[in-house]
N, C-alpha and C positions, 0 to 999 in steps of 0.2 A: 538389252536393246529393245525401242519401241516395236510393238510388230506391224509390218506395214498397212494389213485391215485391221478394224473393231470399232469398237463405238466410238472411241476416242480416236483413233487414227490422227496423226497429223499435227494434234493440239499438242499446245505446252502451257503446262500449268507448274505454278509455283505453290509449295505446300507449307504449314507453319508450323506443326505438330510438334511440342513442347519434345528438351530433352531434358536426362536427367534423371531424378528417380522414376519419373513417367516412365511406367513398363506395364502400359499398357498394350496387350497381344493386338488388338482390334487395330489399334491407330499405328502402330507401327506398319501394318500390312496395308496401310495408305496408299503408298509411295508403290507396291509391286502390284495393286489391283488396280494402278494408273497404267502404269507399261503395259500390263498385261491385255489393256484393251487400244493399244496403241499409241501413249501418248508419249510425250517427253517429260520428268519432270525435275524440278528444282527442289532440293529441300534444301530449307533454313528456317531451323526453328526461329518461332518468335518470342519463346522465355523456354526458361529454365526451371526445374523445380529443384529443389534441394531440403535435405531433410529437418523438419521443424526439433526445436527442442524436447529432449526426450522425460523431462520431469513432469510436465503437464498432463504427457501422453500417457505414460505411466501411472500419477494420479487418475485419471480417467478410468484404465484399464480396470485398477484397484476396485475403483467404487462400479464398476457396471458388473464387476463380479460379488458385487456386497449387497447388491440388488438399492443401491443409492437412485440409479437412475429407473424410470418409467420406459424411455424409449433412446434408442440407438437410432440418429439417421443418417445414413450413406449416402452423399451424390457425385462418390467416381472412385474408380477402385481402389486410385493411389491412396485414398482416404480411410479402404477397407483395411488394406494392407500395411497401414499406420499403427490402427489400432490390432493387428492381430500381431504385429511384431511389439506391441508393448505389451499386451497380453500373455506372450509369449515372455517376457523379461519378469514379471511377476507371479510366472510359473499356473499360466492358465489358456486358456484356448476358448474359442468360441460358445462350444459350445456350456459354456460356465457362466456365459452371461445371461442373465437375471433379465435381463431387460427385452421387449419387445422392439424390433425391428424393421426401422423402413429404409425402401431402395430403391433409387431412380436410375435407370440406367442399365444396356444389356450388360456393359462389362464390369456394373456395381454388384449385379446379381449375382452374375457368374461366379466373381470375386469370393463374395459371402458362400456362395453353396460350396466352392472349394476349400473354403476352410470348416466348412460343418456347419452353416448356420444357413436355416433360410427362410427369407424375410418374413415378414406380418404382412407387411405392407408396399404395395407394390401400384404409383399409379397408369393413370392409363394410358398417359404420356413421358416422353421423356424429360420432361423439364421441373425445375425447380418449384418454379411456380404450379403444376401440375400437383406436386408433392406437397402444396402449402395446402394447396384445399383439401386433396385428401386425408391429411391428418382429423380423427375424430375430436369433438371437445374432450375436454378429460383436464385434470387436475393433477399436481405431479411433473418432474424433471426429466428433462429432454435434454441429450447429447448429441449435440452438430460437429462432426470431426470432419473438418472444412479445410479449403487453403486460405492460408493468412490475408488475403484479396479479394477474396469471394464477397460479394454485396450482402448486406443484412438481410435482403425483403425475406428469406425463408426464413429467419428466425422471426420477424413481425409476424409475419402469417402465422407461425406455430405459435405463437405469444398470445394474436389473438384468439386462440381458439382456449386458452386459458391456461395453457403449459407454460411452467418456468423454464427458459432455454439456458444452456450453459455453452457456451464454443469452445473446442481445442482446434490448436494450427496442427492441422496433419502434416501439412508439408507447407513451402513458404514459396513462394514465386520470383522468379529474378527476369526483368527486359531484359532479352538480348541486345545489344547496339548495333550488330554488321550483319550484313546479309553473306550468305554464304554460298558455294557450289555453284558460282557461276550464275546466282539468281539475279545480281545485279545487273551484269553486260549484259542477261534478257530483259530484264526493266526496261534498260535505257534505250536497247534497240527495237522496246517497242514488240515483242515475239511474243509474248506473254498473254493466251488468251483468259486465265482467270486464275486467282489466288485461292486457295481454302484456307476459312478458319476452322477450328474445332473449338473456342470458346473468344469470350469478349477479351480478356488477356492474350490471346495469341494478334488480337487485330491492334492492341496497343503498343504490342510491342513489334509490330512491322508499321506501322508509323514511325515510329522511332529505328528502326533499321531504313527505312527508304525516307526521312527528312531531307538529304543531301540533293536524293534524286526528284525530288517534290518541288525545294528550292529553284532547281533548275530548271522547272517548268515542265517535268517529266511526266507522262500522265500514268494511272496505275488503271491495273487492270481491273474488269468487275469480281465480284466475290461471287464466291460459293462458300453456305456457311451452312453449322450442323443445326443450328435451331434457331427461335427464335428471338430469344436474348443476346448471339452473340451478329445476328444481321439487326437488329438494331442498334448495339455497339460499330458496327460498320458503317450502318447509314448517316450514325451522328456522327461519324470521324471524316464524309465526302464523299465515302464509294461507293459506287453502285451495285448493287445486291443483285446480281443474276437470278440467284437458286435457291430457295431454301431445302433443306433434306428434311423427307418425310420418309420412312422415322429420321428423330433425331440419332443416327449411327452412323459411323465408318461409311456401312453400306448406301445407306442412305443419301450419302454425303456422294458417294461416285455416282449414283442414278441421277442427283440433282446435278452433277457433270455434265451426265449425258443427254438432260432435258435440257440444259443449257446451251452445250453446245454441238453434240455430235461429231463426226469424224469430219475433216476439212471438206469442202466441196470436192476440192482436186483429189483427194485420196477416194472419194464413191467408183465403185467398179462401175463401170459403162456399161449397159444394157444394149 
């Protein structure tokens, strides 16, 4: 139950946090660090992820313990945990890879140091694009263990800095269609003071779960989003972008809640 003080007090927000192999610890704890500061909230995810083909993964694993590749780069855990389970299928573990490592992201890092490895390379933000420029020049094959959806510009940016890029689908992406847990009858009545994204996929696929209520002339709430590639996928989609989270995390993602909205007027204790 919402508690009736805290930062959030009062508000209700609807959350989109991917299901599926997504098990990530951080984002799951979304939904209970909302209540926990008062609010009410909705989930329905807005994709799915489900597991990529496992020959590719495997080849990968193969050659980054044959020291084929130059560099490993990780930007999200389910990506880490891809390859340490193919690694694992051809009877090796992290720490057997040959290769130099980068890692964007708190729960890409965590990920890695729980399986024994940890990073090279670390930038100084959380984003993709942060992680393009940090890459040094250098000559030599690079492994992006990606979701099957993820936009190319990190492999350009690694490309131009003169590395040959290779990509495997870590995991593969599915739109949800339906909104779920009661998120709808809040849409339509309008309760709904802000939506979180956690990536530009999670806001494609709540367009496509709220079309019906859009058609009807429904208006959608503003966003709270974890960075800023995925509030610019929002702003090109009509919504309006309340918040961004600084850092791009979890945590993050609820402070820019509470700079956005704060606990209801009605719910402030009276002085």
């Amino acid at each position: 139950m919402p508690h009736s003080e805290g930062s959030l007090a009062g508000r209700v927000i609807v959350e989109t946090r991917p299901t599926g192999l997504e098990a990530e610890d951080e984002e799951l704890t979304l939904p209970n660090s909302l209540v926990d500061r008062g609010a009410t909230v909705f989930s329905t995810p807005a994709i799915r992820l489900i597991a990529a083909p496992r020959r590719p993964l495997d080849r990968a694993a193969r050659d980054l313990v044959a020291g084929v590749y130059d560099w490993a780069l990780f930007t999200s855990r389910t990506g880490v945990e891809a390859i340490y389970f193919a690694l694992a299928r051809v009877d090796a573990a992290f720490p057997d890879v040959k290769a130099r490592i980068a890692s964007v992201g708190e729960p890409t890092m965590e990920a890695l140091r729980m399986f024994g490895a940890e990073p090279d390379l670390v930038p100084p933000t959380f984003t993709t694009s942060a992680l393009g420029k940090a890459m040094p020049r250098g000559r030599g094959k690079a492994l992006l263990a990606r979701a099957d959806i993820a936009p190319d510009a990190l492999e350009s940016a690694i490309a131009s800095k003169g590395w040959t890029t290779v990509r495997v689908d870590a995991y593969r992406t599915r739109l949800v269609k339906r909104l779920r847990g009661g998120a709808a009858a809040a849409l339509r009545t309008n309760r709904v003071d802000a939506v979180t994204f956690t990536s530009a996929s999670t806001v494609e696929g709540f367009l496509l779960m709220t079309r019906a209520l859009r058609d009807k002339g429904v208006a959608m709430p503003p966003a709270v989003c974890i960075g800023p590639v995925t509030a610019a996928a929002a702003r090109d989609a009509g919504l309006r972008v309340a918040a961004v989270a600084r850092p791009h995390t979890i945590e993050g993602l609820v402070a820019a809640l509470e700079r956005a909205l704060g606990p209801r007027p009605s719910t402030r204790k009276e002085r």
